[in-house]
VMD Tcl script that draws the C-alpha trace (Angstrom):
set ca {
  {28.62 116.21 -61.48}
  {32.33 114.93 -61.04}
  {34.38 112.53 -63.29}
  {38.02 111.10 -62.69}
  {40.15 111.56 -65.26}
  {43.89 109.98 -65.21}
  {45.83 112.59 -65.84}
  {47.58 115.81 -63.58}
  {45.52 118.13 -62.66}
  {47.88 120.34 -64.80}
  {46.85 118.38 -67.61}
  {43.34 118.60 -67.23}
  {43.09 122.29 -66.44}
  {44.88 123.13 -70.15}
  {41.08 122.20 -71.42}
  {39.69 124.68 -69.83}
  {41.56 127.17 -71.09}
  {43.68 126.30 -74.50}
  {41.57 126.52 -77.39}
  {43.34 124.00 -79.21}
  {42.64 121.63 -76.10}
  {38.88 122.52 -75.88}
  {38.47 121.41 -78.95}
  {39.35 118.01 -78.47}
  {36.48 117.50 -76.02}
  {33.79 120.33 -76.93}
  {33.12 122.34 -80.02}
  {34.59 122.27 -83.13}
  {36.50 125.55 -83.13}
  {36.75 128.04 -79.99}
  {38.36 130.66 -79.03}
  {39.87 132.20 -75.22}
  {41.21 134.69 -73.21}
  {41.55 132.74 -69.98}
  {41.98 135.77 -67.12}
  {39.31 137.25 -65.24}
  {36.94 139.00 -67.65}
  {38.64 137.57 -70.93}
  {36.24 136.19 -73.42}
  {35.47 133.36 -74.82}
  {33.73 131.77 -77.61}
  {33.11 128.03 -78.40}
  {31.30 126.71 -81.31}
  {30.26 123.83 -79.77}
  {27.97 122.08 -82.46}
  {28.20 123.90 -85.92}
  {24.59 124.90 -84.70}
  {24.74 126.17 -80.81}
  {27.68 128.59 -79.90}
  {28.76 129.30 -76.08}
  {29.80 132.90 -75.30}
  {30.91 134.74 -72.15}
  {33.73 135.69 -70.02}
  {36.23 134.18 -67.54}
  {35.24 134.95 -64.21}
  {37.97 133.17 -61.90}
  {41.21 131.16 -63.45}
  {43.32 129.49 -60.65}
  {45.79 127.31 -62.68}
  {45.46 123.37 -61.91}
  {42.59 124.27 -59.48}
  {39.67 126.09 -60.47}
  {37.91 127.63 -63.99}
  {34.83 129.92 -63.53}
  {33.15 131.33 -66.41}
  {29.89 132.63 -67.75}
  {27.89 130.87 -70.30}
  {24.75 131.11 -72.66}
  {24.51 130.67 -76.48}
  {24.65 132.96 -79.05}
  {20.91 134.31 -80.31}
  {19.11 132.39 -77.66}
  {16.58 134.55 -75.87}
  {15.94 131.74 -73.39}
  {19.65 131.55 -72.16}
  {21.93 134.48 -74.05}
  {25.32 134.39 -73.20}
  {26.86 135.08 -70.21}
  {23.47 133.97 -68.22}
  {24.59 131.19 -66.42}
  {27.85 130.36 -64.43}
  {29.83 127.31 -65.29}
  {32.26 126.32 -62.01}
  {34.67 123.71 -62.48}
  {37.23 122.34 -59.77}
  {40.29 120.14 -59.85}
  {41.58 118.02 -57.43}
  {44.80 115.75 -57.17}
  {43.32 112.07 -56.15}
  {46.63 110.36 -56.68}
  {47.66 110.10 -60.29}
  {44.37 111.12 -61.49}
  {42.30 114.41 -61.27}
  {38.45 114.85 -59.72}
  {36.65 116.94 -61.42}
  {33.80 118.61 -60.27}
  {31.59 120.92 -62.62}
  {28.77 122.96 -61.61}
  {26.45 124.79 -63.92}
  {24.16 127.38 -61.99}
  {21.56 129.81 -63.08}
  {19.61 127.37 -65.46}
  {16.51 128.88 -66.58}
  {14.05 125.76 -66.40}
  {13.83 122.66 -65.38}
  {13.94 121.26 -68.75}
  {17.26 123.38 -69.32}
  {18.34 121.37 -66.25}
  {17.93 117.75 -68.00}
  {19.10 119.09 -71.19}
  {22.48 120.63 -69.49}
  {22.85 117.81 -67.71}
  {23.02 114.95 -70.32}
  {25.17 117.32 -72.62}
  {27.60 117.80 -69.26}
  {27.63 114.06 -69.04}
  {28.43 113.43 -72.70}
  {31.10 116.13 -72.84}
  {32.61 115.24 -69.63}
  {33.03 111.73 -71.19}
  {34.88 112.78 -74.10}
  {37.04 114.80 -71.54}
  {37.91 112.08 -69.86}
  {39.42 110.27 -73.15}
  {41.17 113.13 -74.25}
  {42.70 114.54 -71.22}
  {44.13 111.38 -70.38}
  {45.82 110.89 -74.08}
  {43.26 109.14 -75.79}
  {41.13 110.14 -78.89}
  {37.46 110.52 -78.00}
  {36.64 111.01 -81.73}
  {34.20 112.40 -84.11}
  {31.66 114.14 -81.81}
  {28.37 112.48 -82.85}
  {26.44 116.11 -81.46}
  {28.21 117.91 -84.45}
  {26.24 118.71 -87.38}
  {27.36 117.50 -90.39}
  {28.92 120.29 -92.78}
}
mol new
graphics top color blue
foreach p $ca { graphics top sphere $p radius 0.5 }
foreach p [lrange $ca 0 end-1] q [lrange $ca 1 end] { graphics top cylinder $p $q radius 0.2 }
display resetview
């Protein structure tokens, strides 16, 4: 799936890889070492947390990293492979996000409407915007 977000792809790369950053789009408190074979950790929810590693970091091009939840026997982390790509189209960035390795079908449609919902909220926030309250997060 690909969105265009109006922003550098500069910009857009920082929320792949700054904590702070992926917070504003995904998970409500995360942690990452963004290098080949750093970890990270994203508490996406307050119920489903995303583990795994970096696998490839190319600044303002390319993010590849491992991904799979924490407890789940169906997809534990570091099962899948997340790809994301950045490219310059004018002002604005293209990105591209691949998600490979899904166990089902059904894992397919579920990854794919959370992609599109968090992808969404990217969108907002890289560009300077406020995507706010993540409706997805449980309520504490």
């Amino acid at each position: 799936m690909s969105v265009r977000i109006d922003a550098s792809p500069s910009t857009v790369f920082r929320y792949f890889v700054d904590p702070d950053r992926m917070c504003a789009w995904m998970g409500i408190d995360a942690t990452a070492e963004a290098r080949p074979g750093g970890g990270y950790r994203v508490d996406v929810t307050g119920r489903d947390v995303a583990l795994g590693e970096y696998v490839e970091v190319v600044p303002d091009e390319r993010v590849v990293w491992t991904w799979g939840f924490e407890g789940s026997d169906v997809m534990p982390p570091g099962s899948t492979t997340v790809e994301v790509t950045l490219r310059p189209d004018g002002d604005a960035t293209v990105v591209r996000l691949r998600h490979r390795g899904l166990p089902t079908e059904q894992r397919v449609e579920r990854h794919t409407a959370g992609w599109t919902h968090y992808l969404a909220r990217l969108e907002v926030a890289a560009a300077g915007g406020e995507p706010g309250r993540d409706p997805w997060v449980a309520v504490r």
